[in-house]
N, C-alpha and C positions, 0 to 999 in steps of 0.2 A: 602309663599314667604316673602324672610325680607323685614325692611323698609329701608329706607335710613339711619334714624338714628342710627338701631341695625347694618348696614353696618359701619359706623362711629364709632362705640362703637367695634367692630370687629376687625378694621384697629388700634383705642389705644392699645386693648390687647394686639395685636399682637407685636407693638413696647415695649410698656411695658414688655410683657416676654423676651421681645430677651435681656435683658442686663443679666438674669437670668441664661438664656443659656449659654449665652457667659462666664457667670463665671463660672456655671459648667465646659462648656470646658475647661477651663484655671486651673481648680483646675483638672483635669483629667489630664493636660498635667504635671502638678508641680511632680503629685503622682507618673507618668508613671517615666519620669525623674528621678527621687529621684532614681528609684527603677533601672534605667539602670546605675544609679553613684555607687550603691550599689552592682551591680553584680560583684561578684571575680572573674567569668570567663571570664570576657571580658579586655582584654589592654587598655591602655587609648587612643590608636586608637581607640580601637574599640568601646569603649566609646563614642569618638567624635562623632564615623561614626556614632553608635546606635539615638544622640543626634540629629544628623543633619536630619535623615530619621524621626524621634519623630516629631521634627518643622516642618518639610516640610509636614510632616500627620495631621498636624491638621491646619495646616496654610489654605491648601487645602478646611479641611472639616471647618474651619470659612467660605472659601469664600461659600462654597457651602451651608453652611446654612442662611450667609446672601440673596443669591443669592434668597432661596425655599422661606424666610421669606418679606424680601422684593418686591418679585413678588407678594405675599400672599396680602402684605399689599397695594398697587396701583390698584390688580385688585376687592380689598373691595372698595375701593376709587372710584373706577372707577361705580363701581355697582352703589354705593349713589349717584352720581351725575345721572347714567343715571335714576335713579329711581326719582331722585329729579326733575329733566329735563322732565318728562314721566309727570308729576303733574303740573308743569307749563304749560302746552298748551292744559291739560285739559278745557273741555267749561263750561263757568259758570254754576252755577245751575240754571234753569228757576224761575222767579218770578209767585208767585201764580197770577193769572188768577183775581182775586177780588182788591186784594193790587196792583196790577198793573193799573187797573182803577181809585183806590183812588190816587195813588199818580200822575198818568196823569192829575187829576183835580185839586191838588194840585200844579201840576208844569204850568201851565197853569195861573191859581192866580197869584201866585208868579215871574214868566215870567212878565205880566204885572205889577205890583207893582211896579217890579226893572225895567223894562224901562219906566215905565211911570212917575215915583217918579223923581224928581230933588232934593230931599234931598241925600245927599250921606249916610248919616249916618244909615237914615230907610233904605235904598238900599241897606248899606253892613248887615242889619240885617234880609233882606229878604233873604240873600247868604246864610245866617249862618243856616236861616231855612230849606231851602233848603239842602244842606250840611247836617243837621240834618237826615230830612225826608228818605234821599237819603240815606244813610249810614246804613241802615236798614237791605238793603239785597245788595249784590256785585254788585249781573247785575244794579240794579238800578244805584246804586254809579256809574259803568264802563259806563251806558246810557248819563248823563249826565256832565260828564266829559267837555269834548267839551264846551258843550253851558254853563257850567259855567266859563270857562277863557272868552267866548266871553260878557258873561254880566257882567263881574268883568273888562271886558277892556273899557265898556260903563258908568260903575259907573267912574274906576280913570279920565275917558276924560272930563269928566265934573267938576273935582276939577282943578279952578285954583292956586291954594296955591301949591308952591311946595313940601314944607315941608308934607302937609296935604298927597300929592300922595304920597311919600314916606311911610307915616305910613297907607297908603291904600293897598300900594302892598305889605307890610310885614304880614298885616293882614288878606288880601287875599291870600295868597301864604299859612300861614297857615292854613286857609281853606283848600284850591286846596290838600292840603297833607294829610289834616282827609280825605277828599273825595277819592283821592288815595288810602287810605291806607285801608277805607273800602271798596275798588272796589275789594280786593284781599282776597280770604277765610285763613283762617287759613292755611287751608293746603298749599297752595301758599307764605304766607309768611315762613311756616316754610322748604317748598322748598329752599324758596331764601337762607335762612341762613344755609340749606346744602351744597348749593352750594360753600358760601362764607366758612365754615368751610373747603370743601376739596379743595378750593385751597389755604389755608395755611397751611395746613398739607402738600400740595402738595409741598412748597415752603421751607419747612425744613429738615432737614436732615432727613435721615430714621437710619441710624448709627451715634449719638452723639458722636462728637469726646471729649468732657468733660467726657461724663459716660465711653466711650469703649476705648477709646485710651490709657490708661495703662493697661489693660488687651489684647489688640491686641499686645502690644510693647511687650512685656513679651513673646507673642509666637515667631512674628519674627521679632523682632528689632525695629528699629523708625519709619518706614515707610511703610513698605509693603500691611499690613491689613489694616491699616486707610485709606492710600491711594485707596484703593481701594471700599470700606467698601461700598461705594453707587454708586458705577460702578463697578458690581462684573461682568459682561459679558466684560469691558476690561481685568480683572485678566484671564480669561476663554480663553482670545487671547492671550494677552502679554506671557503666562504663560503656555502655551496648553501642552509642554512637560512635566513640571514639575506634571501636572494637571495627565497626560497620566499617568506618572511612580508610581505618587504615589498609582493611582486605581488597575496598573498592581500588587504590591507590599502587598497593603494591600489588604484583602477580604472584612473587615466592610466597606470599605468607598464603596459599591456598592449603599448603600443608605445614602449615603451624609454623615448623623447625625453619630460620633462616639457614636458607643456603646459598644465596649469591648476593 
């Protein structure tokens, strides 16, 4: 089974080749062209006609390759997050049975110290032990969580300086966030930043209208392909006839990709 990430790395190829594509096509369509401007046997009706059924055949198999490519690439997207999502609600790993002992009587110490201490200063240096000890293993860090904002809320209430509380909650909060942050395995955090990767990929185009939109304009005009390029199931409606005639017309376009 992949992982989220070779899902991620799946969904770039797959945008990456598509502009590759798209130029093949478009140098297919130049060649085909060139070669119906060239035929003696046709009028220059016939010409046109030849031109206009040329465009309208690959204009088609654009939509329909964006169409194959970009489902391709959302339902990679779609895999990595649910695989990334599958990891986050994973249950911690158990703390060893010995180290869990030790650090209960360590937290127990340290419990007393910082509320029994009226120094703030030894009191935020008891936190940081703590914090320390705790960040060893996840469940621990995630155990203590809690009862560390409620003892870092009993160290600032006894500063009256206000200034002093201020550089207490900035120094506690960075605590509270080492502690966070080793509450969470590896795997959990490189979940989160799958997460956040596919929904910006989610959030950008899947057909760059900088890289493709002169090679879309070239097949049919200024508008049509690009318009369309990331809403190919509106071209599929707006278009359904032109869609019909040209499958009816050509044979290759049975599988979308021109190949002859």
């Amino acid at each position: 089974m992949k992982t989220s990430k070779q899902r991620i790395l799946e969904a770039r190829e797959i945008k990456k080749t598509l502009t590759g594509e798209v130029l093949g096509m478009v140098q297919l369509y130049r060649d085909q062209k060139t070669k119906i401007g060239e035929n003696k046997m046709l009028s220059a009706d016939g010409i046109a006609h030849e031109k206009k059924r040329l465009q309208e055949k690959h204009e088609v198999a654009a939509i329909s390759l964006l169409n194959d490519r970009h489902n391709k690439y959302k339902h990679a997207l779609s895999m990595a997050k649910a695989i990334a999502e599958k990891e986050l609600v994973k249950q911690l790993p158990k703390v060893d049975e010995h180290a869990q002992r030790l650090f209960d009587a360590d937290l127990i110490q340290l419990r007393g110290n910082i509320m029994l201490n009226f120094d703030h200063n030894r009191s935020v240096e008891h936190l940081k032990t703590l914090v320390e000890k705790a960040s060893k293993h996840p469940s621990l860090a995630a155990s203590v969580q809690e009862e560390f904002l409620t003892l870092s809320q009993l160290v600032i209430s006894r500063e009256p300086n206000g200034l002093e509380v201020k550089k207490l909650r900035y120094g506690l909060l960075n605590e509270f966030n080492k502690l966070n942050k080793a509450s969470k395995p590896i795997e959990h955090q490189e979940a989160l930043q799958t997460i956040a990767a596919v929904s910006e990929m989610e959030k950008m185009q899947f057909a760059s209208e900088p890289i493709l939109g002169r090679p879309f304009e070239e097949i049919s005009g200024r508008h049509t392909l690009m318009e369309y390029a990331n809403k190919t199931d509106d071209y599929l409606t707006d278009h359904r006839d032109r869609v019909l005639k040209v499958q009816m017309q050509n044979k290759d376009m049975q599988g979308a990709l021109i190949t002859e």
